[in-house]
N, CA, C and O of each residue as an XYZ file, in Angstrom:
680
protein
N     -17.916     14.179     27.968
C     -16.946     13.115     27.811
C     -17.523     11.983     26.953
O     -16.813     11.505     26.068
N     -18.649     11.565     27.138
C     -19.103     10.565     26.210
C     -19.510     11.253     24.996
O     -19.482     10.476     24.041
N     -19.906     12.518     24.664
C     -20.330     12.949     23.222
C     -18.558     12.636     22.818
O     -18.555     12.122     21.699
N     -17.473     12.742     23.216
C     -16.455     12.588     22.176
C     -15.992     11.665     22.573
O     -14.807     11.644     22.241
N     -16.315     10.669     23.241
C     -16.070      9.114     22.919
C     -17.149      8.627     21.791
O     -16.811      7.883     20.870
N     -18.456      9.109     21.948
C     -19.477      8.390     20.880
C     -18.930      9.337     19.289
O     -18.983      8.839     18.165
N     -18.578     10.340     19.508
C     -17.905     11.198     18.351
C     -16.526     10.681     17.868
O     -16.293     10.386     16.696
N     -15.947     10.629     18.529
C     -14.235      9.844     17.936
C     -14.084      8.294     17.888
O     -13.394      7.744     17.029
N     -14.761      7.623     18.846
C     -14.713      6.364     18.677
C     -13.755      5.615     20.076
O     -13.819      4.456     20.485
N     -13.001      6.619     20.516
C     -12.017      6.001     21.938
C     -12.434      7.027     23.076
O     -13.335      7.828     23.323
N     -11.316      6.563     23.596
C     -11.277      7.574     24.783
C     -10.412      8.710     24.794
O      -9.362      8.312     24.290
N     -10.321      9.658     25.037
C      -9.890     10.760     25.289
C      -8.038     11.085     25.621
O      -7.308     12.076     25.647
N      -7.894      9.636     25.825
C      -6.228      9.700     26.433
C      -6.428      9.086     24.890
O      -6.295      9.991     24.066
N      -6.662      8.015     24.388
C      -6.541      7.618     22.571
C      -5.947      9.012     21.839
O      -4.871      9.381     21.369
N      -7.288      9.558     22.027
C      -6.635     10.713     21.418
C      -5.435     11.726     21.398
O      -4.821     12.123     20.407
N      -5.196     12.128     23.007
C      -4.371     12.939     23.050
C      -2.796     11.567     22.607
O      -1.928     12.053     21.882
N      -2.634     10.485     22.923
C      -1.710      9.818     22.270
C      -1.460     10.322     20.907
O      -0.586     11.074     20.474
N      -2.847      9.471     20.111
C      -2.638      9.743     18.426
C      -1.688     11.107     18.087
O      -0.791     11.171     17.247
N      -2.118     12.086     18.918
C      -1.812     13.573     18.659
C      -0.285     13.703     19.451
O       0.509     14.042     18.574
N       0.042     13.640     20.051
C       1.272     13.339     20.455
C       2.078     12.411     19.608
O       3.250     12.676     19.337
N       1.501     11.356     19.192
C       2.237     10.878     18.161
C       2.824     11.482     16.956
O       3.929     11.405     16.417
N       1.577     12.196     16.672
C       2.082     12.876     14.895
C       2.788     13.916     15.446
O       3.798     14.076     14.760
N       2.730     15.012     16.718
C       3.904     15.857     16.896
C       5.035     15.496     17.025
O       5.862     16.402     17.126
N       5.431     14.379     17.063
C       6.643     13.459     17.699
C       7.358     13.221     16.212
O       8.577     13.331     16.082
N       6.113     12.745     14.650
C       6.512     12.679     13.429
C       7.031     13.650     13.145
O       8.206     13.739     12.786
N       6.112     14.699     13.274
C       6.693     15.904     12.609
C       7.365     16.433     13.003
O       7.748     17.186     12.108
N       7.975     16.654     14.006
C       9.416     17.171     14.305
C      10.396     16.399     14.088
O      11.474     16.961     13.895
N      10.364     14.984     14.049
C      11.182     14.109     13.521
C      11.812     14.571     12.267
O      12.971     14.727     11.882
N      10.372     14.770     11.658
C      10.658     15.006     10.157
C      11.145     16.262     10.103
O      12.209     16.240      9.484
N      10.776     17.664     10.570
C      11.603     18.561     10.343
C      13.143     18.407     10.416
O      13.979     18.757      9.582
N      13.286     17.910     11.391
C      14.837     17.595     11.811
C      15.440     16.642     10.952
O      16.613     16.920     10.700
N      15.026     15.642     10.440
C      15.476     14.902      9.377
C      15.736     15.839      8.154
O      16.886     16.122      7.818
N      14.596     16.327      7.476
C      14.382     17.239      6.165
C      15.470     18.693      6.433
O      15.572     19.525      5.532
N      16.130     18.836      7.577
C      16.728     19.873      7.742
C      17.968     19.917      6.972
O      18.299     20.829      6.213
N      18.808     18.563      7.303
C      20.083     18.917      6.239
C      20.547     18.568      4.936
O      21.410     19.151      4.280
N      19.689     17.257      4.539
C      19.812     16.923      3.139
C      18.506     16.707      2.390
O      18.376     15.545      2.007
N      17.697     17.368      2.142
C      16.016     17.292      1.715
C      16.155     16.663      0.793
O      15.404     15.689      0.734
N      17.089     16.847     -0.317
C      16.959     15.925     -1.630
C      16.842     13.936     -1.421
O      16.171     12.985     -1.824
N      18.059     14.263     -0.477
C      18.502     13.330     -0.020
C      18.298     12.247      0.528
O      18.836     11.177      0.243
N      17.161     12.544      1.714
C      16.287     12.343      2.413
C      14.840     11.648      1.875
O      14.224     10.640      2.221
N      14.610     12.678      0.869
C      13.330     11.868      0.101
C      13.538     11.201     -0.889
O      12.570     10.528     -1.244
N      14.529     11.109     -1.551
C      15.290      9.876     -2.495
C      15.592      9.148     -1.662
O      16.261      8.392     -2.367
N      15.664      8.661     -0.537
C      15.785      7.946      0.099
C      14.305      7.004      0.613
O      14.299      5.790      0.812
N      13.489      7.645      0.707
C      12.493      7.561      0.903
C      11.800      7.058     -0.094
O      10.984      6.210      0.267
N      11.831      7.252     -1.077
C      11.261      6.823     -2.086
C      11.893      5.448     -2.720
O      11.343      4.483     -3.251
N      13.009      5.691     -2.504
C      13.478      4.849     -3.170
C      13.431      3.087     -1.755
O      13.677      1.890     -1.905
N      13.146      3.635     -0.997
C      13.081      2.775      0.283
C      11.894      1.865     -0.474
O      11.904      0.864     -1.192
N      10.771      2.836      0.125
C       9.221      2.675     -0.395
C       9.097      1.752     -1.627
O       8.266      0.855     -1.481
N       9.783      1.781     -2.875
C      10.118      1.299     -4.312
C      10.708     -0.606     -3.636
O      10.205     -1.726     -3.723
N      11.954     -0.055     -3.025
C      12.190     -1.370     -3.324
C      11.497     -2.299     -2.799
O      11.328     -3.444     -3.218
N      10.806     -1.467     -1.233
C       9.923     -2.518     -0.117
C       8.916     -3.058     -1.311
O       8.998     -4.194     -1.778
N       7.771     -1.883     -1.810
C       7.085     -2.744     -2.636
C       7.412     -3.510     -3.983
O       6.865     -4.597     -4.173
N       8.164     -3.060     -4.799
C       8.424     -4.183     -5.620
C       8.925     -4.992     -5.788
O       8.874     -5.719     -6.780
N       9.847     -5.133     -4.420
C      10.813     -5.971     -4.708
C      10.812     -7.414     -3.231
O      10.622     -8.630     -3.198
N      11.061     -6.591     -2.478
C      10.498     -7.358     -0.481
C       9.224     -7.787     -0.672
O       9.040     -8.995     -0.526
N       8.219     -7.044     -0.986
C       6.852     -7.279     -0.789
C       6.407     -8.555     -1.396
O       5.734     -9.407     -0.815
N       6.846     -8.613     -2.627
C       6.300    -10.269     -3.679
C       7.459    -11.510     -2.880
O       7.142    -12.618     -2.449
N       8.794    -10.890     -2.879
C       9.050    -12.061     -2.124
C       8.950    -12.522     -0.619
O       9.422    -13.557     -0.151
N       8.344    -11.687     -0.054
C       7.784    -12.327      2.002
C       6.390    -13.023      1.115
O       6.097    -13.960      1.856
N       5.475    -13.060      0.040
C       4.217    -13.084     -0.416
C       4.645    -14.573     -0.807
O       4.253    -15.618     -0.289
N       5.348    -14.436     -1.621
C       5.995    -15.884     -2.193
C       6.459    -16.850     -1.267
O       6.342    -18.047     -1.531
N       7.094    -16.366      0.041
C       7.896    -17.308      1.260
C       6.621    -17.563      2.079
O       6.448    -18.698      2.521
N       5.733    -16.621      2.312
C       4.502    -16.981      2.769
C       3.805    -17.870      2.561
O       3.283    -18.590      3.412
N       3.675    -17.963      1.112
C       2.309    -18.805      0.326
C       3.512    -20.217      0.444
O       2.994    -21.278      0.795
N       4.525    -20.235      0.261
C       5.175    -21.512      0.248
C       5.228    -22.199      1.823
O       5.103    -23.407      2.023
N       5.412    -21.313      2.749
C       5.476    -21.873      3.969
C       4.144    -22.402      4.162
O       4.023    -23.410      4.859
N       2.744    -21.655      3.443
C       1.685    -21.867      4.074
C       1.297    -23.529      3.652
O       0.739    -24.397      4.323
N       1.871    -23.560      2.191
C       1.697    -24.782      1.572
C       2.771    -26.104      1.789
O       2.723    -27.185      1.202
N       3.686    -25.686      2.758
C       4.156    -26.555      3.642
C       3.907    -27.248      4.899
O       4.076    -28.422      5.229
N       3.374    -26.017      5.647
C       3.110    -26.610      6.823
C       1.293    -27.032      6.814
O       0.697    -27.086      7.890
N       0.594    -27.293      5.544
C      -1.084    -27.361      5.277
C      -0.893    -28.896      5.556
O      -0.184    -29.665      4.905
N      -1.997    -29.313      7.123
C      -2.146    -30.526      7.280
C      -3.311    -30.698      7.067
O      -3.509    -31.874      7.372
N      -4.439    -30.161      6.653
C      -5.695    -30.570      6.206
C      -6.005    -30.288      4.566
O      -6.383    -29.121      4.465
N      -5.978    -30.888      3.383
C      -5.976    -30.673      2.162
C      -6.808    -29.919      2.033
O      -7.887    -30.306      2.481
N      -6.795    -28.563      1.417
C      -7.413    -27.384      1.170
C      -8.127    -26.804      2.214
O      -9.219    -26.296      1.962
N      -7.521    -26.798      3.762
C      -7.789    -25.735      4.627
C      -7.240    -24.547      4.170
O      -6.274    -24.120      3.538
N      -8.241    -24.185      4.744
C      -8.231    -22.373      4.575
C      -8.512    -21.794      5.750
O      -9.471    -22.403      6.226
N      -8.122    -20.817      6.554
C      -6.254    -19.979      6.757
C      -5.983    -21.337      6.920
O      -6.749    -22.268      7.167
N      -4.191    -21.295      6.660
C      -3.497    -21.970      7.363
C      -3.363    -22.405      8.759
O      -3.639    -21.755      9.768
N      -2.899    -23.597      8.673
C      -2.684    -23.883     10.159
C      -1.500    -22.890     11.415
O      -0.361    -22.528     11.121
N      -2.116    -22.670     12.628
C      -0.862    -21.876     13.190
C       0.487    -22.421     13.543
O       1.340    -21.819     14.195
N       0.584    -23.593     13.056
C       2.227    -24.026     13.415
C       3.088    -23.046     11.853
O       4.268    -22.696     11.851
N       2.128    -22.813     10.744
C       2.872    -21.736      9.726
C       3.584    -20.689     10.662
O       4.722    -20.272     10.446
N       2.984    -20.397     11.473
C       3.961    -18.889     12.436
C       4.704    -19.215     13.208
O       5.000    -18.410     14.091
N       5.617    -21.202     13.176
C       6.354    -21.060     13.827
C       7.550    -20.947     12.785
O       8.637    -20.980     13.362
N       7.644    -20.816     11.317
C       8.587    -20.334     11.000
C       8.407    -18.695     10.298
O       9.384    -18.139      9.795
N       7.225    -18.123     10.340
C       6.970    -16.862     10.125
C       7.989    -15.837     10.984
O       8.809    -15.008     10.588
N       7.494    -16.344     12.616
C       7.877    -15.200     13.653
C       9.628    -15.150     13.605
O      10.278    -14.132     13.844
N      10.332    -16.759     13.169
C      12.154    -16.365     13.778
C      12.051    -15.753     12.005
O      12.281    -14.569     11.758
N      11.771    -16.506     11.177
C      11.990    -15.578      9.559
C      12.609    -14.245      9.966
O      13.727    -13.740     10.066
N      10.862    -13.810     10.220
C      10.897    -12.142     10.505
C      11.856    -11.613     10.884
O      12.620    -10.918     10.214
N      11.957    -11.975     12.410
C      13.324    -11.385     13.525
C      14.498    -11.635     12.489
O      15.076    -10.684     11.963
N      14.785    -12.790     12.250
C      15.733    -12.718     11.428
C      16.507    -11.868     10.357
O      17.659    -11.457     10.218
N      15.123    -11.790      9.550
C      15.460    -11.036      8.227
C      15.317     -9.006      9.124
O      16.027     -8.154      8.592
N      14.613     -8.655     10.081
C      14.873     -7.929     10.672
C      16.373     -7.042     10.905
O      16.937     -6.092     10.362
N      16.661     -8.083     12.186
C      18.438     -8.185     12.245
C      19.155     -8.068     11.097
O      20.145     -7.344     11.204
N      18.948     -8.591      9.951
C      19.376     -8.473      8.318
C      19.718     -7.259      8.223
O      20.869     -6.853      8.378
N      18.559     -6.445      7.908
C      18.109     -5.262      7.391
C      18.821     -4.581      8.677
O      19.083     -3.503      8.144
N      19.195     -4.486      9.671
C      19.197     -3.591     10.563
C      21.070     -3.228     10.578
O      21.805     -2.275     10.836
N      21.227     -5.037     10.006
C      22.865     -4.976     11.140
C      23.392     -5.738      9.429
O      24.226     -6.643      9.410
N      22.711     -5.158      8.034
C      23.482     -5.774      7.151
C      25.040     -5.377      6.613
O      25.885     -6.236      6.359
N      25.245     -4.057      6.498
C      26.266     -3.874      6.453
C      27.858     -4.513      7.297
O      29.010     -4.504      6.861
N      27.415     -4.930      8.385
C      28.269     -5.587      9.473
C      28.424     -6.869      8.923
O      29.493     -7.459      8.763
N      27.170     -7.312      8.611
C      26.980     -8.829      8.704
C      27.640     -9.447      7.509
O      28.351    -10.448      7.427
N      27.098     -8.333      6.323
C      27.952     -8.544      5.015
C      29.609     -8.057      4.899
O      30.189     -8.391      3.866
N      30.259     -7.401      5.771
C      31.447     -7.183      6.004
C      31.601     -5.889      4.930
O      32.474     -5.727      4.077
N      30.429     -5.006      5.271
C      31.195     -3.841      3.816
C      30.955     -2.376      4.625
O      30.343     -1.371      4.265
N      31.705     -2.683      5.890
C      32.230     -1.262      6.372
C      33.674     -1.356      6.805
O      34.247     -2.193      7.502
N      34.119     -0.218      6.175
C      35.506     -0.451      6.731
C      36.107      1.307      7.820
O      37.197      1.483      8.364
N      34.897      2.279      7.770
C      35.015      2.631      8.934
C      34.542      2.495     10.488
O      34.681      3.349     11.363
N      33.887      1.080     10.621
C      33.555      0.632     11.858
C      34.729      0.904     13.018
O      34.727      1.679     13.974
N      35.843     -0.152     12.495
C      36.498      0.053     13.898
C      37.241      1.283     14.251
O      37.514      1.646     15.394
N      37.566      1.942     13.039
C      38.121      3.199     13.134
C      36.844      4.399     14.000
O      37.415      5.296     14.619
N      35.768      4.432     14.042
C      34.677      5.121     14.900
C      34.248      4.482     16.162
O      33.865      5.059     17.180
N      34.370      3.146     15.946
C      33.999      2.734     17.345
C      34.972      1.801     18.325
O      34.807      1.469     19.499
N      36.194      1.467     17.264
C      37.446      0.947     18.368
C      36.980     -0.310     18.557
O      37.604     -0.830     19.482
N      35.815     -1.339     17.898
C      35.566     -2.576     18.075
C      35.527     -3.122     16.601
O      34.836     -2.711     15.668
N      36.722     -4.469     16.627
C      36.149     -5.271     15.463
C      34.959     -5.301     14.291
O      33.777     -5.313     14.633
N      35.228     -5.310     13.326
C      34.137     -5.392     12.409
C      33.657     -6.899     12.128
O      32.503     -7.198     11.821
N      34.792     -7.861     12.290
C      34.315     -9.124     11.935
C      33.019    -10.122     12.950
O      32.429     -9.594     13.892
N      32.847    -11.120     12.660
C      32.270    -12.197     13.509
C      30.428    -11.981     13.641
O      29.644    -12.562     14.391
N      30.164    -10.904     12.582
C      29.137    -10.616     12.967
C      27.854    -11.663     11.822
O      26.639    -11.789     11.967
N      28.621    -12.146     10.929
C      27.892    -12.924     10.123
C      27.532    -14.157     10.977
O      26.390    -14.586     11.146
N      28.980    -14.802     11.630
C      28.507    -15.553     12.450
C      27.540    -15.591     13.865
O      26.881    -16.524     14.324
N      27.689    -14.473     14.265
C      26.647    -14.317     15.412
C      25.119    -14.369     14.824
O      24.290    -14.931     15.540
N      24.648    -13.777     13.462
C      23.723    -13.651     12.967
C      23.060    -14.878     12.725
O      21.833    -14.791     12.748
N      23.642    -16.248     12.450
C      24.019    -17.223     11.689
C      23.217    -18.045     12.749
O      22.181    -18.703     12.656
N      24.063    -17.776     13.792
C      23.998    -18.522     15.329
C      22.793    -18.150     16.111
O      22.074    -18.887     16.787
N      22.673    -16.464     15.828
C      20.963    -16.415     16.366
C      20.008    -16.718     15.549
O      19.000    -17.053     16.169
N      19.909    -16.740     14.627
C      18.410    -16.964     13.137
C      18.758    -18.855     13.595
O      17.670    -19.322     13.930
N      19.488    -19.576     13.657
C      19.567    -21.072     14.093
C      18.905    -20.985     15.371
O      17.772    -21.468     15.353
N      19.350    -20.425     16.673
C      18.895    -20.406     18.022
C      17.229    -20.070     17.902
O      16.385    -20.658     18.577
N      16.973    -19.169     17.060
C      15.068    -18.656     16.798
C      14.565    -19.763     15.846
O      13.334    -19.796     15.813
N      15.270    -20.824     14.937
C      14.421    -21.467     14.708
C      14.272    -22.500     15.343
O      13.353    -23.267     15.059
N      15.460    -22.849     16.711
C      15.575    -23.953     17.288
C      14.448    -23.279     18.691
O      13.500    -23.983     19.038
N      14.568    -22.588     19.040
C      13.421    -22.464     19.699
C      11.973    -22.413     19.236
O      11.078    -22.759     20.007
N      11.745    -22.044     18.149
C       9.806    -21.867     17.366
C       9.844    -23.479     17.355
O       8.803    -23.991     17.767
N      10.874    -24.378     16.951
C      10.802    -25.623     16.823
C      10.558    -26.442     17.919
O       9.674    -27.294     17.834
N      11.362    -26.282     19.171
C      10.880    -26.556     20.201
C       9.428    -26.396     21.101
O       8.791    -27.189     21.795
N       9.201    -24.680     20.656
C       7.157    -24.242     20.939
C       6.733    -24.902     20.063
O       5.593    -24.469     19.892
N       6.944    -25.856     19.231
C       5.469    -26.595     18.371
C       5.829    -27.615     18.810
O       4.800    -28.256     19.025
N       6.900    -28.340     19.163
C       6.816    -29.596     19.763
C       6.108    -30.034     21.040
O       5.495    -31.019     21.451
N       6.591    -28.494     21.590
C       5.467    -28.724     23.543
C       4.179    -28.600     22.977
O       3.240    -29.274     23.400
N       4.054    -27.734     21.987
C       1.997    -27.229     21.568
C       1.366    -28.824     21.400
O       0.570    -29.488     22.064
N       2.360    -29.136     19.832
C       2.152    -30.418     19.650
C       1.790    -31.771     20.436
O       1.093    -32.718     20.073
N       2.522    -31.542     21.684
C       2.459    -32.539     22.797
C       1.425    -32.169     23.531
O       0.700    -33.076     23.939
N       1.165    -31.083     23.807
C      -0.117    -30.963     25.049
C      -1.350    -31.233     24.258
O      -2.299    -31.629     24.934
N      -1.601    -31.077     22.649
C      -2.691    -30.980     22.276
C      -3.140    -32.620     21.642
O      -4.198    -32.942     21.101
N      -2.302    -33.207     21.844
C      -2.287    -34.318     22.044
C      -2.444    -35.515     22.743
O      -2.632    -36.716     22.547
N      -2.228    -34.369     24.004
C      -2.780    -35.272     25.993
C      -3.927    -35.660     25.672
O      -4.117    -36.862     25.856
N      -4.884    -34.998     25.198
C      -6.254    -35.717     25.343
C      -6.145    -37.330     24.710
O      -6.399    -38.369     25.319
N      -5.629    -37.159     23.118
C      -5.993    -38.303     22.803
C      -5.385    -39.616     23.638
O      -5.949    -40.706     23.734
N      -3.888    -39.189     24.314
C      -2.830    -40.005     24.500
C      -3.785    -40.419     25.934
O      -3.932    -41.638     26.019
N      -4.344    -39.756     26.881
C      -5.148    -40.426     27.975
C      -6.450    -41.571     27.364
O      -6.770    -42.704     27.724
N      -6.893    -40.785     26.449
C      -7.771    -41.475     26.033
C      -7.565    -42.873     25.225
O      -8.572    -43.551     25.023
N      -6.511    -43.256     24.832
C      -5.944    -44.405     24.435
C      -5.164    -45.016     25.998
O      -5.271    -46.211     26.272
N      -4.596    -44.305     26.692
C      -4.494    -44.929     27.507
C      -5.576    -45.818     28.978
O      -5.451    -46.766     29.753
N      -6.517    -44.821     28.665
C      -7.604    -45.433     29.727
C      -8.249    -46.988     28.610
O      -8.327    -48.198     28.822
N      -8.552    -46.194     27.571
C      -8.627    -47.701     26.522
C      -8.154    -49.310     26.630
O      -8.804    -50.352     26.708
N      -6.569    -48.989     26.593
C      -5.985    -50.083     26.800
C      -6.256    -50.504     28.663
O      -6.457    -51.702     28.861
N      -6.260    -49.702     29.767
C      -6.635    -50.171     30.757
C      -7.594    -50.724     30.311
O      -7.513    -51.893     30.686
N      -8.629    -50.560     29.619
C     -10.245    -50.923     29.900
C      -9.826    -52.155     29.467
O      -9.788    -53.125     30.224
N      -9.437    -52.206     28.049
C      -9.062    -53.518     27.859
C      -8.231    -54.819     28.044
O      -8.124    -55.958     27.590
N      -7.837    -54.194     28.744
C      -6.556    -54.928     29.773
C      -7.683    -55.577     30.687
O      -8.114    -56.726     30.593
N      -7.969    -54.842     31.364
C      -8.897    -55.282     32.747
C      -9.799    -56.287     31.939
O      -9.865    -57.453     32.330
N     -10.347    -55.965     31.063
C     -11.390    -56.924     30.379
C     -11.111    -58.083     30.381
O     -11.730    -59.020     30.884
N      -9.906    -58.072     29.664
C      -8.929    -59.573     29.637
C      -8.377    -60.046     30.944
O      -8.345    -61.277     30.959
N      -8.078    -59.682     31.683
C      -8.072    -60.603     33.100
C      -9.313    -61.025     34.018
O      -9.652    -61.898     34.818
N      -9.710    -60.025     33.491
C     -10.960    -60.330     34.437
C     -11.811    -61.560     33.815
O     -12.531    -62.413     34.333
N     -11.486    -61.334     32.709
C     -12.685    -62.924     31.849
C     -12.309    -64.154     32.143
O     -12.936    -65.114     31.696
């Protein structure tokens, strides 16, 4: 047991996961590649294409701009972590995008005919949650902001006691 932990690098359930994993791919993939192969990997490729040339420079670009927004020390390097409080709703956001765009952009018109529910209102729900995720990341840097701040705020406050007391007492 330890020659193939010191040999693989994990433990033994690691492994049988990893391996369960890729059987899980590859039957995926058979079953995918089964009815339209052309189809399927033009799809794929063309996925792959747009993620990198096209998604990839601009999250790189929204990145480097957020990073150079939220930089409170002139030429720190990494950024500060309040940058990931508009990284993490971004993400989810643009997520939901990609997941639920067709809805959101209004360009199906066999929705309700397959599923018997409205197609509309979904831009606005989208609208209303990407607002609700940045009104909450906004709210976690305000509490971060505030607790990391207790120190100094006691410490000015015992201050002014000290000096308070000083002055009556003289």
């Amino acid at each position: 047991m330890t020659a193939l932990r010191r040999r693989y690098g994990a433990s033994p359930l690691h492994l049988l996961l990893v391996l369960a994993s890729f059987a899980l791919a590859a039957y995926a993939g058979v079953r995918l590649l089964k009815g339209d192969t052309l189809g399927v990997a033009l799809w794929f490729v063309a996925a792959a294409l747009l993620h990198d040339l096209v998604l990839l420079p601009l999250y790189v670009v929204t990145d480097r701009a957020a990073q150079r927004l939220f930089r409170e020390i002139p030429g720190s390097r990494p950024p500060r972590p309040s940058v990931n409080h508009v990284r993490v709703p971004l993400f989810v956001s643009g997520l939901l995008l990609l997941v639920w765009w067709p809805l959101i952009l209004g360009r199906v018109d066999h929705y309700t005919a397959y599923t018997g529910l409205p197609a509309d209102g979904f831009l606005e729900r989208w609208l209303l949650i990407t607002a609700a995720l940045f009104l909450a990341s906004a709210v976690v840097l305000l509490v971060r902001r505030w607790h990391e701040s207790a120190p100094r705020r006691r410490a000015a406050r015992r201050e002014r006691r000290a000096h308070g007391d000083s002055e009556t007492g003289a």
